[in-house]
N, C-alpha and C positions, 0 to 999 in steps of 0.2 A: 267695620273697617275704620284704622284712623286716621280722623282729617289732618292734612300737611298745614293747616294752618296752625294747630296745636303742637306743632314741631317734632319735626320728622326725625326719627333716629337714624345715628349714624350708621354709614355702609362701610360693614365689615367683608363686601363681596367675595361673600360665599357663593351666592345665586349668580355672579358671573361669570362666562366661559372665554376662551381668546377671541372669537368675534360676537361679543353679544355682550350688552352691558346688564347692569343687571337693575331691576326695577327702582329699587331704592335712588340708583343714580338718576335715573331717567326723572323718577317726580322731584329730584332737588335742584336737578338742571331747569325743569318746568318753572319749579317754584323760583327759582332766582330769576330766568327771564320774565318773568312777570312783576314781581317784587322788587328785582334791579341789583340787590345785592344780600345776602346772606352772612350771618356772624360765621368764624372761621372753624371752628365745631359744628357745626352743622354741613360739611361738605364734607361728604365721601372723599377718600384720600383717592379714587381711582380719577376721579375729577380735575384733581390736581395733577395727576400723572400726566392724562390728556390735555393738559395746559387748556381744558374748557371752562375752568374755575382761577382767576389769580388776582391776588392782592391790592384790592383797591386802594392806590398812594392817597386820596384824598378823606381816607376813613380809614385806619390803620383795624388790625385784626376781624377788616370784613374782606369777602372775597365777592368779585362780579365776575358774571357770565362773558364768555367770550365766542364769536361764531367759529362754528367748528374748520371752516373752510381755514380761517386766522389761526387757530389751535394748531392745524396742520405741518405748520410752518414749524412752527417748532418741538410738536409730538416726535414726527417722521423724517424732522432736518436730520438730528442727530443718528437715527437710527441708518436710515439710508447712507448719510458719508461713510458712517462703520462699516455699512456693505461693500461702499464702494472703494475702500481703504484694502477690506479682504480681497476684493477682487483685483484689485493692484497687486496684492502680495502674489495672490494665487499667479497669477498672470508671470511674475519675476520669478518666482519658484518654480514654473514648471520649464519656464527658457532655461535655466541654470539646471535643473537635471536633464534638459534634453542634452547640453552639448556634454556632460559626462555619461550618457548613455550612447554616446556618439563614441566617447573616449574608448568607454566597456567594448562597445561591440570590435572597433578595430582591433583591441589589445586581443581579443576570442573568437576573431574570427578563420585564421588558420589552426582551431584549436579542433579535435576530434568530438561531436556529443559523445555525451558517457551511453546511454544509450541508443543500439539504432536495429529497426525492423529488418530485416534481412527475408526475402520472400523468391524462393527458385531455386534448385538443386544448384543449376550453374553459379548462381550470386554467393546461396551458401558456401557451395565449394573453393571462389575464389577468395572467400575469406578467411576458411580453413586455411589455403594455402599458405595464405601472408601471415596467420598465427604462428604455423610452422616453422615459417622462414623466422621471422622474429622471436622463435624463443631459442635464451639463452641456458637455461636451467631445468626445466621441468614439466614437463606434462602430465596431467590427470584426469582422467575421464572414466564418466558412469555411467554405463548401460543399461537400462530394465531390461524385461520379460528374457524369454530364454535364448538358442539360440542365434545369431546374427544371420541376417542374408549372404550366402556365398561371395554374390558380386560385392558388395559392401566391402566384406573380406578383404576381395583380393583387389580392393582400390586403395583399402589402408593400407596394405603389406608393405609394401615398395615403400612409401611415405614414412611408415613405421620403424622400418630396417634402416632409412637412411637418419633419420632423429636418432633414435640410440648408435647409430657407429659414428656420430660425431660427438657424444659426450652428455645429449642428453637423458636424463632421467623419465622413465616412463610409467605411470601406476595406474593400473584401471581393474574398476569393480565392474563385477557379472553378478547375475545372481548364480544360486544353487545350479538350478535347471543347466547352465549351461556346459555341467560338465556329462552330461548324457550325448551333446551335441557335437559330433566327431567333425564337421564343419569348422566349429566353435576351437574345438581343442586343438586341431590341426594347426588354428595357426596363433593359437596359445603356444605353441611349444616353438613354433618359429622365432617367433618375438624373446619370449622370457631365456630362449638359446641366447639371445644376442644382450641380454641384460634385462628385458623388462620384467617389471614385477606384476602379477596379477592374484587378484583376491577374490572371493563369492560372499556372498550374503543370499540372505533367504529371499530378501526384497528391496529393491533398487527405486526410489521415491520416483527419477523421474532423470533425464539424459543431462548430464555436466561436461562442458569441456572447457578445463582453464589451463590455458601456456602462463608458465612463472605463475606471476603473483599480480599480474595489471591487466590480465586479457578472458575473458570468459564469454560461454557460449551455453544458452538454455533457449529446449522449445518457446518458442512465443505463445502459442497454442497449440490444440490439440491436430491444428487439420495438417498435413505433410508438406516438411519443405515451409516452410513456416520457423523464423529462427530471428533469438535477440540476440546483440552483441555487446558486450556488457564492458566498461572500459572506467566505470566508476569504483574507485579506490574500496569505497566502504565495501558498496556489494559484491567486487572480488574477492575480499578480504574474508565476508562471511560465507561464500561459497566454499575457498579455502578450508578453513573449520568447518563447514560442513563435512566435506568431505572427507576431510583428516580424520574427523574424529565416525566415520562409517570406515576407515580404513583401519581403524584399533580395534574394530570388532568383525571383521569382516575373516576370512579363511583360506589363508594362500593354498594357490594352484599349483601342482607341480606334474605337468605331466609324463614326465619320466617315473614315476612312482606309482604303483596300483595300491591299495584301490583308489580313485578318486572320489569316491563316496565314503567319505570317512564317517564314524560315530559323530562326529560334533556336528557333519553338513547332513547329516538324517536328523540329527534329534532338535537342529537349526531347522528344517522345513517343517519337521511335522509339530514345533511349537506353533512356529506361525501359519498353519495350518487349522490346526486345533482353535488359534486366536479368534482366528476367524469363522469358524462353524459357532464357537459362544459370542462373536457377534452378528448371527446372523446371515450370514454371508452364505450364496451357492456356489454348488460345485466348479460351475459356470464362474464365475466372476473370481474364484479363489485360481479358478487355472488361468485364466486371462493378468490377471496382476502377476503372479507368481509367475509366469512363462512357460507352463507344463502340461499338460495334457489334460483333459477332466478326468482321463480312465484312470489317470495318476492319482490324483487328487482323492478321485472315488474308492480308491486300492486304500489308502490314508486313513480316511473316513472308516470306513470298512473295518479294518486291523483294530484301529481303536474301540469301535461301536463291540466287537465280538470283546474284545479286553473288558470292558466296560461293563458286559451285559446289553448294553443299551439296543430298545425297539423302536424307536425313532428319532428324529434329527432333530427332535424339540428334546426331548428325554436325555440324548449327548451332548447338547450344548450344558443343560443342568447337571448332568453328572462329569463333563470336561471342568465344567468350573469349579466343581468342589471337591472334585479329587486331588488335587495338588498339583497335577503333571504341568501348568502352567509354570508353578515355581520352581520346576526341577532345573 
């Protein structure tokens, strides 16, 4: 090891970390309180930081020791007023956003949230009503699975009848399934008598209901009675297009006209049928999305598997997929 007396090399502190000095420092600190003072090459420049080390006026280019309690004063002066300089600021800046947080809130306080939880048949319904009343242009709404509950039915009907004989527009998508359902179509033929337009689709993502273009309505979640109210521009706006754009491919209803099972709404289910056996999917879960029966479902399967050749439901999903009938 070598002795400090043969002159200690300078501290380049590497070996120091934020609370801990590093060795070097420590023996040149030693060596100058012993010795009194030190040529100014020979002190670690960290020495100097901590004002432990400073310029002896009576011996130019040497540096003496100084007690750290003394060093403090002016290490920690500077650093601390900086603290306390920020904490003034912090302190003015946070007074000055509160009173324009004060401002914000009065100016938003009669303002509607964009969205809000809606929880109970009667809440639900009394916000249906006021959608109602407030719209001036147009309704759209989208129904899954097949077809509707009777009572449901005959709660919209009236509501229904009185929207379209004052001018407004009404568009709503069913799936396929629902033209089997004489419930369903009953009072299909009511509605589209008086104007409204109605379409099918094979598969119906999930329940929409938007008046105009500022007011929309989607389950909140899965459990019943259970509903958000959607009043934000953007997210009305992409429901909108959502919708629109399932309403350019979807399959008007017309029930004054047989059959209602047309070639496009057969060869519509049993693609997304078929979709579905090559992804895996049972009978069971394909007739619960779709709104149909399983024995339906199973008749589907069936017709195709005998088409096919095919001797089981792993062997049709492989022979569904590479037979084409996907891209027909």
């Amino acid at each position: 090891m070598k002795d400090d007396h043969f002159g200690p090399r300078v501290c380049d502190c590497r070996e120091s970390s934020p609370d801990r000095a590093c060795d070097t420092a420590l023996a040149v600190y030693r060596r100058a309180l012993t010795v009194g003072s030190l040529p100014a090459g020979e002190v670690p420049r960290c020495l100097s930081t901590l004002r432990l080390m400073v310029e002896d006026r009576g011996s130019p280019g040497r540096l003496i020791p100084v007690p750290p309690e003394t060093a403090s004063f002016d290490a920690l002066g500077p650093i601390e007023e900086a603290i306390a300089r920020q904490r003034r600021t912090l302190r003015s800046t946070r007074a000055a956003l509160a009173v324009f947080e004060g401002l914000y809130a009065d100016v938003h306080r009669l303002e509607q949230p964009a969205l809000t939880r809606l929880t109970g048949a009667a809440v639900i319904g009394k916000a249906l009503d006021a959608g109602v009343a407030g719209c001036h242009e147009e309704v759209r709404t989208a129904h899954p699975g097949g077809g509707r509950p009777a009572h449901v039915l005959e709660e919209s009907l009236p509501r229904d009848l009185r929207n379209l004989r004052r001018g407004i527009r009404q568009r709503t998508i069913y799936q396929h399934t629902v033209r089997s359902d004489r419930t369903t179509l009953a009072y299909i033929e009511r509605v589209t008598t008086e104007g409204a337009e109605v379409r099918t689709l094979s598969e119906v993502v999930d329940r929409i209901i938007v008046f105009d273009r500022n007011l929309a309505f989607v389950p909140y979640s899965d459990e019943p009675y259970n509903a958000l109210r959607i009043q934000h521009p953007a997210l009305v706006r992409f429901l909108v297009r959502h919708f629109d754009e399932a309403w350019a491919r979807s399959v008007p209803v017309r029930p004054e006209r047989v059959p209602l099972r047309t070639p496009v709404v057969t060869s519509d289910l049993q693609r997304t049928i078929l979709q579905a056996v090559v992804g895996g999917e049972t009978d069971e879960s394909i007739a619960r999305r779709l709104g149909m029966s399983r024995r339906s479902v199973a008749e589907h399967v069936r017709r195709v598997s005998e088409q096919l050749g095919s001797n089981s439901r792993a062997q049709l999903g492989y022979l569904v997929a590479t037979s084409g009938l996907l891209e027909a």
